[in-house]
N, C-alpha and C positions, 0 to 999 in steps of 0.2 A: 201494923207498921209495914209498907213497901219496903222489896229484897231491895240491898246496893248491889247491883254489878260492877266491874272492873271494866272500861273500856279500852280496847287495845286501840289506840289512834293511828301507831306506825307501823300499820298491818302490809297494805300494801306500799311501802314506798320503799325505793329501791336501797340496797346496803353501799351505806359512805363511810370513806375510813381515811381523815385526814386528806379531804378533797381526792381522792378517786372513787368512781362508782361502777360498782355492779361488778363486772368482768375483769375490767382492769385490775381488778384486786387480784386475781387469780392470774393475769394475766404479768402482773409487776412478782409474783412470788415462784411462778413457774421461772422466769428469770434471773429470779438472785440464784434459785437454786442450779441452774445450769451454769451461773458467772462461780457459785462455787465446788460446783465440779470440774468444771475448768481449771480453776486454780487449784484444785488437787490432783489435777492429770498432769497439769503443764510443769507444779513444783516437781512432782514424782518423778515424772521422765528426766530432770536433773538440768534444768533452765534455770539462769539465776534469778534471785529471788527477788534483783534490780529490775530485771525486767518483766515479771510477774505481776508485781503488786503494781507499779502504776497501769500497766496494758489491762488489767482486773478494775481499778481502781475506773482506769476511764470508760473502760465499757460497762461499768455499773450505771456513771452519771449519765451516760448516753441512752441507758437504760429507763433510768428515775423519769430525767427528762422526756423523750418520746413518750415514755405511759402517763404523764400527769399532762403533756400536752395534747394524745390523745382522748382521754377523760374530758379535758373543758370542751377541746372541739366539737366533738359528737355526743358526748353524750351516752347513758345508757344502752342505747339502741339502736343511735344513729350509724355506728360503724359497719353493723349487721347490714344496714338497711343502705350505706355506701359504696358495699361490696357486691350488695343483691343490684345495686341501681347497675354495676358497670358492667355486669354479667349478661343484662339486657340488651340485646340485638339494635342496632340504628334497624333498621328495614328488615323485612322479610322480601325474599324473592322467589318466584314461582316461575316454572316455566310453562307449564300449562293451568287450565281452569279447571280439571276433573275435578280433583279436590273437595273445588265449592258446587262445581255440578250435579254432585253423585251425593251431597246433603240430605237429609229427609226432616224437615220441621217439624215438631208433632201439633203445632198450632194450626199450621198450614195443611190442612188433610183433605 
């Protein structure tokens, strides 16, 4: 009688966690956690609590929001590949030709 193997199907496909992917997860949890450091530095230093919880409250949703509407825009990869696109040069400029003159092909021998 042929072995059964187990096959893993969601091997490679990227980690979702109630409609965010991949980074954003990491990137939605590094920010609760700073919105609640915040509100533990801001109550402590002795700010009222009136105006804590909502300025906490609204930079949460501002939070949720940008990362779940980063996630559907881009994508996995795409933000990576966003930031690499705008890092890229319109033109190169040179003011001489040495550069390309002083080349050596190795095709061209």
């Amino acid at each position: 009688m042929g072995t059964i193997y187990q096959i893993n199907k969601g091997v490679s496909k990227p980690i979702v966690f109630k409609g965010l992917k991949a980074q954003y997860i990491a990137y939605l949890a590094i920010g609760l956690v700073l919105l609640l450091l915040s509100f533990a530095i801001l109550y402590i230093s002795g700010l009222s609590l009136l105006i804590v919880l909502p300025l906490i409250a609204l930079l949460g949703g501002a939070l949720f929001m940008t990362t779940f509407r980063l996630s559907h825009r881009f994508g996995e990869h795409g933000l990576m590949k966003y930031i690499a696109k705008k890092g890229i040069p319109k033109y190169i400029r040179f003011s001489s030709r040495r550069i390309f003159t002083g080349l050596k092909y190795p095709d061209h021998q």
